[in-house]
C-alpha positions in Angstrom: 24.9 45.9 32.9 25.6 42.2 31.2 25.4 39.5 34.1 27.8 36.4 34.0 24.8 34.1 33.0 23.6 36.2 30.6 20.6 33.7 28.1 22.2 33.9 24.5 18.0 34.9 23.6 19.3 38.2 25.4 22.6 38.7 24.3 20.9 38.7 20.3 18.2 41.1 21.6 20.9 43.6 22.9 23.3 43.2 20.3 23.4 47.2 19.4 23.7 48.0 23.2 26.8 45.2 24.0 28.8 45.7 20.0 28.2 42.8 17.4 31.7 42.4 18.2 31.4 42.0 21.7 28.2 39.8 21.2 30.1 37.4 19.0 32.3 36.8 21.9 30.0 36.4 24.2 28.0 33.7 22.3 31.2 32.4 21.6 32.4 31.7 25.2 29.0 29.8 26.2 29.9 27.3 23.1 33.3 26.9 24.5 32.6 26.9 28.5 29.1 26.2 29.4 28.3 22.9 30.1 24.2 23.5 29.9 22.9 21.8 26.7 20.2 24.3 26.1 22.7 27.0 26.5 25.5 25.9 24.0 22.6 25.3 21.4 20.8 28.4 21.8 24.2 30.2 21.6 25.1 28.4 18.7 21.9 29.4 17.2 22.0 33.0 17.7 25.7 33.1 16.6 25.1 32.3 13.1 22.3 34.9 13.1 24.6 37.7 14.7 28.1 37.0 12.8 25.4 38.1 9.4 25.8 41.7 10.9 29.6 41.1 10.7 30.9 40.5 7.4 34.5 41.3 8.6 34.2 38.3 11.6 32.8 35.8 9.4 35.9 33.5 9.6 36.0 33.9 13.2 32.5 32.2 13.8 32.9 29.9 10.8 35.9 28.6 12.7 33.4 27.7 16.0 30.6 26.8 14.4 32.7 24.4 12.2 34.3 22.7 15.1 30.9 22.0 16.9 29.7 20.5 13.7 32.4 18.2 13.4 33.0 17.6 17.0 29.9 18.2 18.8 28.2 15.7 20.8 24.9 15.3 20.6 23.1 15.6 17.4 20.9 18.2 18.3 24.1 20.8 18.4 25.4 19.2 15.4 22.5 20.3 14.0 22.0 24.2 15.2 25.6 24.4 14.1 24.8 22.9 10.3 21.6 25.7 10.6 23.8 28.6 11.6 26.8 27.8 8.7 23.7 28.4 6.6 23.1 31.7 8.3 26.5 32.7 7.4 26.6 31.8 4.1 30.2 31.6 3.8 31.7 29.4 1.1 34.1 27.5 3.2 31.8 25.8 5.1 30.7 23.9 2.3 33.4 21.8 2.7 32.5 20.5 6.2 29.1 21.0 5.2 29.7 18.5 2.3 32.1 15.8 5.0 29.4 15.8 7.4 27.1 14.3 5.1 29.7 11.5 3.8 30.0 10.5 7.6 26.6 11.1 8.9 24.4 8.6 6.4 22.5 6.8 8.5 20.8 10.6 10.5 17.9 11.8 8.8 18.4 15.5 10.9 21.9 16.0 10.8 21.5 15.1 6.8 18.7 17.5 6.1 19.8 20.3 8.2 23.4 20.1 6.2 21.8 19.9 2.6 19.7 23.2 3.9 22.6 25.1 4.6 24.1 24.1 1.6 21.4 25.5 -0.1 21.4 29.0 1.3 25.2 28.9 0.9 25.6 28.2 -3.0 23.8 25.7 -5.0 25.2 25.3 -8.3 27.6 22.5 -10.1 28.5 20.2 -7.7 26.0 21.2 -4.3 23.6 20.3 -7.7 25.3 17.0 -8.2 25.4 16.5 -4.5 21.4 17.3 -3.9 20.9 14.5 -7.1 23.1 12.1 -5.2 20.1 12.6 -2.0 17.4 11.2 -4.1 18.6 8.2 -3.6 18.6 8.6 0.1 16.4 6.3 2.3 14.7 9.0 3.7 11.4 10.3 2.2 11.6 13.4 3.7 15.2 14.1 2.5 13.6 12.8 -1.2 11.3 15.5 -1.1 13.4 18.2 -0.1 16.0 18.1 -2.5 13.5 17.2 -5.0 11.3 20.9 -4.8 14.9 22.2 -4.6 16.4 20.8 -7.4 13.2 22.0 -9.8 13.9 25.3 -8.4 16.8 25.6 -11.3 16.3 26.7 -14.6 14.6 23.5 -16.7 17.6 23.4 -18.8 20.0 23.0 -16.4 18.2 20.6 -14.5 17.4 18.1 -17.1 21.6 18.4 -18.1 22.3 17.8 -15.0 19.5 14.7 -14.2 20.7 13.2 -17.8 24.2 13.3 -16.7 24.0 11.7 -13.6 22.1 9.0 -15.4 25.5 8.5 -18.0 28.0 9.1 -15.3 26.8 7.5 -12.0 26.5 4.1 -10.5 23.2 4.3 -9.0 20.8 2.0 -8.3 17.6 1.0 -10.2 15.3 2.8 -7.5 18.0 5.8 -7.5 17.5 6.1 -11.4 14.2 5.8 -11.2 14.3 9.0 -9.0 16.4 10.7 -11.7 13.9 9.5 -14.1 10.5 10.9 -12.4 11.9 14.0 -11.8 12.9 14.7 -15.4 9.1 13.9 -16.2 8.0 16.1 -13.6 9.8 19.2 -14.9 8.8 18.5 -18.0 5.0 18.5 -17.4 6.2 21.9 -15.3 7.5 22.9 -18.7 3.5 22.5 -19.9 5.1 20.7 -22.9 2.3 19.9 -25.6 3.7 16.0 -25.9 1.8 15.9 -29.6 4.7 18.1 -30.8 7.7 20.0 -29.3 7.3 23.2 -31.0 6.7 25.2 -27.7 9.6 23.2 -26.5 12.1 24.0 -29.1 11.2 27.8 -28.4 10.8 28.5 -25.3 13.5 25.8 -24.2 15.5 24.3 -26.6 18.2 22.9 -24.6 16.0 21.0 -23.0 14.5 19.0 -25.8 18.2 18.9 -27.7 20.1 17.6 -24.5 16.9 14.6 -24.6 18.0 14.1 -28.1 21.1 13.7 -27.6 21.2 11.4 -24.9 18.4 9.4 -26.2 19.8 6.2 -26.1 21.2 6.2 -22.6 17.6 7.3 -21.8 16.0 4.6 -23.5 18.7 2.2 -21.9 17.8 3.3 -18.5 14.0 3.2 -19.2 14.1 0.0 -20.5 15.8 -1.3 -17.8 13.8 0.5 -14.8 9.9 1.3 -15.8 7.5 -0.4 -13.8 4.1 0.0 -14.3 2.9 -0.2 -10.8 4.7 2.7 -10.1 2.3 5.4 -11.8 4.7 8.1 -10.9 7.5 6.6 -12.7 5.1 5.5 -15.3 3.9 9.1 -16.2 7.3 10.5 -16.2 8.7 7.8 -18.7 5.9 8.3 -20.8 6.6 11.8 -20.6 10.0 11.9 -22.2 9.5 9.2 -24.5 6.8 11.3 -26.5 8.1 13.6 -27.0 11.3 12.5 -28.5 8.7 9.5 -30.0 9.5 10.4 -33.4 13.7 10.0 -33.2 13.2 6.6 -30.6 10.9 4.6 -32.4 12.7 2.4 -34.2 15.4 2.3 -30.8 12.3 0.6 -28.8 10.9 -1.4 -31.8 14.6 -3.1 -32.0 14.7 -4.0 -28.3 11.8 -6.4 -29.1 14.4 -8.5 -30.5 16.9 -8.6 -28.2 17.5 -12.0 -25.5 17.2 -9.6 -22.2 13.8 -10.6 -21.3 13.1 -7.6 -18.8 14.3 -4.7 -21.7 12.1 -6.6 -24.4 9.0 -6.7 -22.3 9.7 -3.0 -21.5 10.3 -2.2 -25.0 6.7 -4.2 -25.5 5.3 -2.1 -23.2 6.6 1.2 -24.3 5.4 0.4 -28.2 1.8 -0.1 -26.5 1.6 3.1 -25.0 3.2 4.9 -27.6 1.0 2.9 -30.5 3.8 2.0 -32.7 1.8 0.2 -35.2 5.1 -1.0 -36.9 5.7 -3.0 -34.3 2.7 -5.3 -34.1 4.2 -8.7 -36.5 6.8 -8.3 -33.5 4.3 -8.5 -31.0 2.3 -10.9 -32.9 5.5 -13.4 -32.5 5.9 -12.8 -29.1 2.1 -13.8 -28.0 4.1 -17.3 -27.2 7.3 -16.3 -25.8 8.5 -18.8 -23.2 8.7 -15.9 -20.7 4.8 -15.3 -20.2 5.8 -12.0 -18.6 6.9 -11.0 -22.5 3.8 -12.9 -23.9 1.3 -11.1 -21.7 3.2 -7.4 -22.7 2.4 -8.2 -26.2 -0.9 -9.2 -25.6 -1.6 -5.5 -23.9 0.2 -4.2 -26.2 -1.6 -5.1 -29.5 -4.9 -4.0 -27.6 -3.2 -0.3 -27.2 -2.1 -0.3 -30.6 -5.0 -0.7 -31.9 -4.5 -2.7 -35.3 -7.4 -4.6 -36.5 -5.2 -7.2 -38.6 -4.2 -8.6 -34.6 -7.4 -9.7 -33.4 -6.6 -13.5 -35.4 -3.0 -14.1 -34.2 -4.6 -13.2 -30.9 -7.8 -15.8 -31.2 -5.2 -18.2 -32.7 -4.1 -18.5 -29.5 -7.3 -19.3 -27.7 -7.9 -21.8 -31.1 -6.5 -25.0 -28.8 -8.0 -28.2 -28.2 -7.0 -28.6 -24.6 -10.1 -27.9 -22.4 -8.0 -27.4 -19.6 -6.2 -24.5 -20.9 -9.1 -22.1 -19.8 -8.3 -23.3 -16.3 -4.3 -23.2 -16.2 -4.2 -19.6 -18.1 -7.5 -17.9 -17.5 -5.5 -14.9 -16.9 -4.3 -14.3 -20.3 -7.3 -15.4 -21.6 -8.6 -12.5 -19.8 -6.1 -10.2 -21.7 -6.6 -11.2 -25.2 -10.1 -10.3 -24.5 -9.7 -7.3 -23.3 -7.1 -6.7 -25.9 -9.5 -7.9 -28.4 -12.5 -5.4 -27.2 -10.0 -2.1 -27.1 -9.0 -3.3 -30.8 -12.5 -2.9 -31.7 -13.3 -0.1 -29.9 -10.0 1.9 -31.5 -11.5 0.7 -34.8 -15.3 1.4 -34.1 -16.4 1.6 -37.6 -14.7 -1.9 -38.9 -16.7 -4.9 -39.5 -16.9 -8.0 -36.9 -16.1 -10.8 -40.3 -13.5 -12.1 -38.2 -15.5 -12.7 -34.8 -18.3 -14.6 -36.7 -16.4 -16.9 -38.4 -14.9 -18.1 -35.1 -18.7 -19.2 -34.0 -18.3 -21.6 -36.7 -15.7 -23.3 -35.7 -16.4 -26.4 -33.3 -14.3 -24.7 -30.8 -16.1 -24.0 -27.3 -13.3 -21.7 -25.9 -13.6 -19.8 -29.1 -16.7 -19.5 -29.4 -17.4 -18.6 -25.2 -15.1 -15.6 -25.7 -16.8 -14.4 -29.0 -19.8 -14.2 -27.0 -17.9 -12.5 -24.0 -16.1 -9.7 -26.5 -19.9 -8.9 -28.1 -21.5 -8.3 -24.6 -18.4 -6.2 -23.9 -18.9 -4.5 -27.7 -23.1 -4.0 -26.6 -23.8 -3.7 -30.2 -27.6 -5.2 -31.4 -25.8 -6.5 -34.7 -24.6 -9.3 -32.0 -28.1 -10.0 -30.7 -28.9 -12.9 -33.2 -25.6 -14.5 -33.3 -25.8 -14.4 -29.2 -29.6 -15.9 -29.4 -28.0 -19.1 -31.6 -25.5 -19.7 -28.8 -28.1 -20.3 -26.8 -28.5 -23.5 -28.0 -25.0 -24.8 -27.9 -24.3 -27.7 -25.1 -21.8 -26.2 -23.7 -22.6 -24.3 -20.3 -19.7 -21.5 -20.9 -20.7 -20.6 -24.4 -24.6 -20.8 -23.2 -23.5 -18.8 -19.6 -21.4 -15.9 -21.7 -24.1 -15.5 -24.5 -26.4 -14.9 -22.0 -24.5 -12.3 -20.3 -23.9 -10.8 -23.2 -27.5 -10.6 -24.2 -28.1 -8.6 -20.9 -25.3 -6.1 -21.4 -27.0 -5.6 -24.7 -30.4 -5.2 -23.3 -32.5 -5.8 -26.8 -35.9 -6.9 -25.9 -35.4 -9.7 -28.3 -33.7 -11.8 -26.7 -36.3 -11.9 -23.8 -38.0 -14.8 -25.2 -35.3 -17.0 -25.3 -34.0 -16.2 -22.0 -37.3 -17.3 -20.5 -37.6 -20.2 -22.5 -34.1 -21.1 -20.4 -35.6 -20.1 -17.2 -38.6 -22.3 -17.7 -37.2 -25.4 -18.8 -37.0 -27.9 -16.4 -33.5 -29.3 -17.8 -31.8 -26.3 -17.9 -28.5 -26.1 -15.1 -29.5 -23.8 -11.8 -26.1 -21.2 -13.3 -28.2 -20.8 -17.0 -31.3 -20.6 -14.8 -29.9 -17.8 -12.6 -27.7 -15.9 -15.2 -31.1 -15.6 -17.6 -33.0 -14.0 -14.6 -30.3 -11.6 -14.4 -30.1 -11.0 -18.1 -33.7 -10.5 -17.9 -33.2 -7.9 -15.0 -31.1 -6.1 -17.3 -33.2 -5.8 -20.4 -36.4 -4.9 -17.8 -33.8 -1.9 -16.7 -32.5 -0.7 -20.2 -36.2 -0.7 -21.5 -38.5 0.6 -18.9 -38.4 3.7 -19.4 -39.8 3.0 -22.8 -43.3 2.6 -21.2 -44.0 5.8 -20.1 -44.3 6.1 -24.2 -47.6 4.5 -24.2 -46.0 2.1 -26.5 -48.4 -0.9 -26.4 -46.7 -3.8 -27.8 -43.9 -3.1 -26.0 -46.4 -3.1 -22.7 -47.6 -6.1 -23.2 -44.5 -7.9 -24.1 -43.0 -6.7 -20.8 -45.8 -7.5 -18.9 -46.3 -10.9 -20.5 -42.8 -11.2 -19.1 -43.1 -10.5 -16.1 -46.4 -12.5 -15.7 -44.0 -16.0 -16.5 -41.8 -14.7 -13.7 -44.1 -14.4 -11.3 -45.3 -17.6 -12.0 -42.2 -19.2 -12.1 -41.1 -18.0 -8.2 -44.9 -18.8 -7.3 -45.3 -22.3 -8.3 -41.3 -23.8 -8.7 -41.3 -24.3 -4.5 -38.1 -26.5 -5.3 -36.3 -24.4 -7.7 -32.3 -23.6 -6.8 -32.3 -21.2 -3.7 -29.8 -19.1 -6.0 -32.1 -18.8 -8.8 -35.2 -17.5 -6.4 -33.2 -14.7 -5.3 -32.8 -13.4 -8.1 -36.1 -13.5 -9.2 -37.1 -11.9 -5.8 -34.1 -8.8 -6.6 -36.4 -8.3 -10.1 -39.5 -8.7 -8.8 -38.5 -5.9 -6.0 -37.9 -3.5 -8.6 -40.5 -5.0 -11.4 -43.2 -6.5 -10.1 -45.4 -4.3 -8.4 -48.8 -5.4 -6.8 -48.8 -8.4 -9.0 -46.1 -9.9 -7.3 -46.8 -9.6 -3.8 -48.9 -13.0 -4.1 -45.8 -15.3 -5.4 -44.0 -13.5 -3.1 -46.2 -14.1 -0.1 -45.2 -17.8 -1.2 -41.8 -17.9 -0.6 -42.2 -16.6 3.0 -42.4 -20.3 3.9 -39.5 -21.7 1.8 -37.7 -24.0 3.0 -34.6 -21.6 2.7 -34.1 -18.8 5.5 -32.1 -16.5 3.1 -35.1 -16.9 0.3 -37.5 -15.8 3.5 -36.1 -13.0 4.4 -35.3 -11.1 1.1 -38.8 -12.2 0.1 -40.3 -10.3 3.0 -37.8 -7.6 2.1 -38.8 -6.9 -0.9 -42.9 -7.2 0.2 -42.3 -4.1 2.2 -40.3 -2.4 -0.1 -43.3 -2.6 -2.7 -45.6 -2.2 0.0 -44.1 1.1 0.7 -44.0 2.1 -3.3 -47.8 1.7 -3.7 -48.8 3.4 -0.4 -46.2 6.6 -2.3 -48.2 6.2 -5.4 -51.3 6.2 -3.2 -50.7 9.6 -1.7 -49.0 11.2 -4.5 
């Protein structure tokens, strides 16, 4: 017997024994008379399951459900009635469906519960158009969703539809951007081989032919949006643009020409990445463009690229005689070198002509990033150019040959670097920076002594003998320059160093005291494990 305050739970779970019919209205008379919240929303809910057992009353409930969507009060109904349209799946709803959505932009549920009933209703043409529209929503979670729907279609379709939105729609740059990554996702989905599009053309030939076609608004849009510090966006543009590298290149080689600052140092960038070598004299002009932004794109550039005739248009640049310019644009110092050093190491069999002839210039910026692209190249070839640095005045050139020497690690230049540590006019930094080399060539070489190679025994140990020495009897050396000599003789010195170490446990500097006795007990504890091994 059904009681007036019948749950709409119960009236679901005795649907058979009351009639769908007779359910329907029943679940329909709580939305319309009870005033409980709970009540209207749970009989909201379990109408849209019920009315799917009753094709022929579909309108019926379409009707109520429609009119709480569009009327209800509180957003919580709103939304159990956008759930239960789903349910239905009845085409006409997509049309309130689709209203809600235009009025309801600034409700993250309403909006997502109305693009998922959308979804189980129909989702072709323009629900497809619609869900593309949502990437651009504010709301991450709405971003997502219609994202994993939208790659849910057939590729081809997708990208025709992603490609026209991009010709057709006024979005914005982050919308596009959307449109963009989304494109690159499917077609890394696709498991496209990006060194040719022969799996591509067969498997999904649409695909690559409607990229193709609309090439030029995609390069448009790419050029105008990419952002490197966006790697999503990043790998999805570098996505498309190899594989249709072969019909673009000249496109992007072209925009290096153009006034619009932000497309040419895109178009810089994208030449980089792709390695368009016939773009390098354009890069080479821009290396002083008045927007640095371009100038510093070319400079990466060029080092992706990979052409060896580059490397002197990029010294040229460092070739200045303004000392200060280390100090206004060490950043793009920093870049030619770098671009410099993935030049070379693209081209690891050509010759370094062109780096030693810069040595003989009587240019010290030249000449201190020569010696900072051979430590960074770690070839021995460099070792005896390096060693001649040594000697210059300046403390740059001196400081990077140094480094460079211990990146190498060649026990040649051991000599030379102790030779700097001894004398008594050297500067604290060359001091310091010569310990460290040292440390370095100790570490790359070691291992050589379980070899029983004698000379190379006694060098080291010669070496370290001077060292130990040095800490010992130097009581007013820089503070700086005794720690380092107390980090080598930690790992280098053994029993031998324990006395100069002992030393420095009065210094006059609390730091030097207590990584002195730091390092006593950590030998300490080595020898008394070599003593019970």
């Amino acid at each position: 017997m059904l009681e007036q305050n019948t749950p709409p739970e119960e009236i679901f779970q005795r649907r058979e024994e009351f009639g769908i019919v007779n359910s329907i209205k029943l679940l329909t008379k709580i939305i319309e008379t009870e005033k409980n919240e709970s009540q209207r929303r749970g009989a909201v809910k379990y109408l849209g399951l019920v009315s799917k057992e009753a094709p022929s009353l579909k309108k019926e409930c379409f009707a109520t459900l429609e009119n709480i969507l569009i009327s209800g009060d509180s957003i919580e109904i709103k939304c159990e009635a956008a759930k239960a349209l789903g349910k239905l799946e009845y085409d006409k709803a997509l049309k309130p469906l689709t209203w809600v959505l235009e009025e309801n932009t600034d409700n993250l549920e309403i909006r997502l519960s109305v693009l998922k009933a959308i979804k189980k209703i129909q989702f072709q043409g323009n629900e497809v158009k619609l869900f593309i529209k949502e990437l651009g929503s504010p709301f991450t979670s709405i971003r997502d969703y219609v994202r994993h729907k939208l790659l849910t279609l057939n590729p081809e379709d997708l990208i025709n539809a992603l490609v026209e939105s991009l010709k057709r729609e006024q979005f914005s740059d982050e919308h596009k951007s959307e449109l963009i990554k989304l494109i690159g996702i499917e077609l890394s989905m696709i498991d496209v081989s990006f060194k040719d599009a022969s799996y591509l053309k067969v498997k999904y030939p649409e695909v690559l032919s409607d990229l193709l076609a609309n090439k030029h608004i995609l390069l448009n849009e790419i050029t105008q949006i990419l952002k490197e510090e966006d790697s999503e966006l990043m790998d999805a543009i570098l996505a498309i643009v190899r594989l249709i590298k072969s019909e673009i290149k000249n496109e992007i080689i072209k925009l290096i020409l153009i006034d619009d600052f932000i497309v040419k140092k895109n178009a810089i960038k994208l030449t980089g990445k792709l390695r368009l070598t016939d773009a390098v004299d354009l890069l080479v002009t821009n290396l002083d463009n008045i927007y640095s932004e371009v100038s510093i794109a070319s400079i990466k550039a060029l080092g992706e690229i990979g052409d060896i005739s580059a490397i002197p248009d990029l010294l040229g640049v460092l070739d200045i005689e303004d000392m200060s310019f280390e100090y206004t644009d060490l950043d793009m110092k920093l870049l030619i070198l770098d671009a410099i050093k993935n030049i070379y190491l693209i081209n690891n069999e050509a010759n370094y002509d062109n780096l030693y002839t810069y040595l003989e210039k009587d240019n010290d910026t030249l000449k201190e990033s020569v010696a900072f692209i051979f430590g960074e190249l770690g070839k021995e070839d460099f070792v005896n150019p390096l060693i001649n640095l040594l000697h210059e005045r300046n403390v740059d050139v001196k400081k990077n040959a140094i480094i460079a020497l211990g990146k190498i690690g060649h026990l040649k230049a051991l000599d030379q670097l102790i030779n700097l540590l001894t004398d008594k006019d050297s500067y604290w930094l060359i001091k310091k920076i010569s310990v460290d080399a040292i440390y370095n060539i100790f570490h790359r070489n070691w291992y050589k002594l379980k070899e029983d190679e004698k000379d190379l025994k006694r060098k080291l140990n010669k070496n370290l003998a001077i060292l130990i020495d040095h800490l010992k009897i130097n009581e007013n050396e820089d503070f700086k320059v005794k720690l380092s000599l107390i980090k080598f003789l930690e790992i280098y010195g053994g029993k031998k160093a324990l006395d100069a170490l002992l030393k420095r446990l009065n210094d006059f500097h609390r730091v030097v005291r207590i990584h002195a006795s730091n390092a006593i007990k950590r030998i300490e504890e080595k020898l008394d494990l070599e003593k019970s091994a």
